[in-house]
N, C-alpha and C positions, 0 to 999 in steps of 0.2 A: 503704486504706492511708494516704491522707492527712491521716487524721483520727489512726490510731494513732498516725504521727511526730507531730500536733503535741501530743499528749496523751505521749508519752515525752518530748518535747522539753521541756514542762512540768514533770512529774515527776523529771526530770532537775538542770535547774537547780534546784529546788527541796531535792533529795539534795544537791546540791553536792560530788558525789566530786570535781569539776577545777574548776579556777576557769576559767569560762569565759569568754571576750572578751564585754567588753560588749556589745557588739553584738550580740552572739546573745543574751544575756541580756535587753536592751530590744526587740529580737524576738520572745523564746520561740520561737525554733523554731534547731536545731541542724545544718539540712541548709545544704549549698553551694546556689549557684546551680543550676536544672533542666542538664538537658542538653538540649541543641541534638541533632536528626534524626541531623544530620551528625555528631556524635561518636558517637555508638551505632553510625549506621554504619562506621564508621572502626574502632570496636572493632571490633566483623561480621569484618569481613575482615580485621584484624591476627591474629585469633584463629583463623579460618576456619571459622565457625558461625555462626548465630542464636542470639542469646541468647532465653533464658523471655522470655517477654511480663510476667510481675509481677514481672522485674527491669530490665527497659525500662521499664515504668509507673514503676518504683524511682527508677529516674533521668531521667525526666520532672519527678517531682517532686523530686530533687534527687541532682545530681549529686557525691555525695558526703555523710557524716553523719559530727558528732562521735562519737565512746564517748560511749556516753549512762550508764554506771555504768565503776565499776573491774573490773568481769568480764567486758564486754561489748567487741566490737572494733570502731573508727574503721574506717565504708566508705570506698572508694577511691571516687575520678571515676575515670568510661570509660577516660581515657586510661592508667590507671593496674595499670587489671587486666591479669591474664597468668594464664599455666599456672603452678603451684606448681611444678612441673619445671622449670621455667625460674630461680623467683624462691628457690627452696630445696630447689635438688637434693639438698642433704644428710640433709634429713626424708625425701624419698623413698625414699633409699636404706637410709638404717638402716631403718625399715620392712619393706623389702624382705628386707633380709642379714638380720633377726633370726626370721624363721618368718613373718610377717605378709604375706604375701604378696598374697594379697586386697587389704587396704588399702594397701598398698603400690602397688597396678598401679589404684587407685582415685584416689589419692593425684597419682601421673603423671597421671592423665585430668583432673585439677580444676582451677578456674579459681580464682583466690583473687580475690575481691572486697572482702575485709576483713579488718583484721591486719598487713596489713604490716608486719612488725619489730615486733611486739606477742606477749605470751604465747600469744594464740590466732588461731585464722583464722575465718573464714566461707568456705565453701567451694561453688560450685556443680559437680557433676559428670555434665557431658554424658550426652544420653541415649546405653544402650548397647542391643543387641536386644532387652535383656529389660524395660530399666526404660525411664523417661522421665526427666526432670532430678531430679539428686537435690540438696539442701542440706543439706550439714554443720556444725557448728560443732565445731573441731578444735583441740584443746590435750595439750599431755604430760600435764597436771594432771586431764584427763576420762579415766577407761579408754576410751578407742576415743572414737569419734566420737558427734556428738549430733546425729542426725536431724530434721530438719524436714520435714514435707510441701510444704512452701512459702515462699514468702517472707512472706509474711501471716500464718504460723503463728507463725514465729521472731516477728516484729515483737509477735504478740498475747502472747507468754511474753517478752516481754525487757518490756513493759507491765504486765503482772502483777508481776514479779519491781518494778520500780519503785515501783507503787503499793504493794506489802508493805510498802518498805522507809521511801515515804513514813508509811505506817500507824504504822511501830512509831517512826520519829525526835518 
């Protein structure tokens, strides 16, 4: 995973969607400082779960990540995540009240990790009896949700879509 951020981090600055703080840009790399034991665990128990282990690795290696394009959403640090229930009760509910009811009680169950006050979210949603952790990336502008198998998955498609777009500039 560490290799995919600094190769998006790359390709990123290079797209130049956001003018990025120098600093990140005489770096090339667009993640926060790692996260500290102690903030994951502090997440653990605000939340009252374990989170996936490849999004503990996530924020080992950096606790927080620009928008690395204009399509893509700015991760949160530990201390930042919550239940979307919590952070936009309003999406839940229209969801809900419109027939969507599935995603809607999907929606309640998920953690937002990225997006905050942004068009779209990244969404991890806790395992249920039948699944194990699922990741979404969730916007009005996507019909329904965008499935990833992982966090490695997302990260290796937000890298392709990058280098496309360094291909065609």
């Amino acid at each position: 995973m560490k290799e995919q951020l600094k190769e998006i981090s790359r390709t990123s600055i290079i797209l130049a969607d956001f003018e990025f703080p120098e600093s990140l840009v005489q770096e090339n790399w667009l993640g926060y400082e790692p996260a500290t034991d102690k903030q994951i665990v502090d997440a653990e128990k605000r939340l009252g779960l374990n989170l996936p282990d490849d999004y503990k690795t996530f924020l080992k290696l950096c606790n927080g990540f620009h928008a690395p394009n204009d399509i893509e959403p700015a991760f949160l640090s530990a201390d930042k995540i919550d239940y979307l229930e919590k952070l936009d009760p309003d999406l839940t509910r229209i969801w809900t009240e419109t027939g969507n009811i599935e995603t809607g009680i999907e929606l309640r169950r998920s953690i937002i990790v990225a997006g905050l006050y942004e068009e779209q979210y990244f969404l991890l949603i806790p395992p249920s009896s039948k699944l194990g952790w699922r990741y979404w990336k969730f916007a009005s502008w996507i019909p329904g949700e965008q499935e990833y198998g992982d966090l490695v998955s997302y990260w290796a498609d937000v890298l392709e879509f990058n280098r496309e777009q360094v291909e065609e500039k």
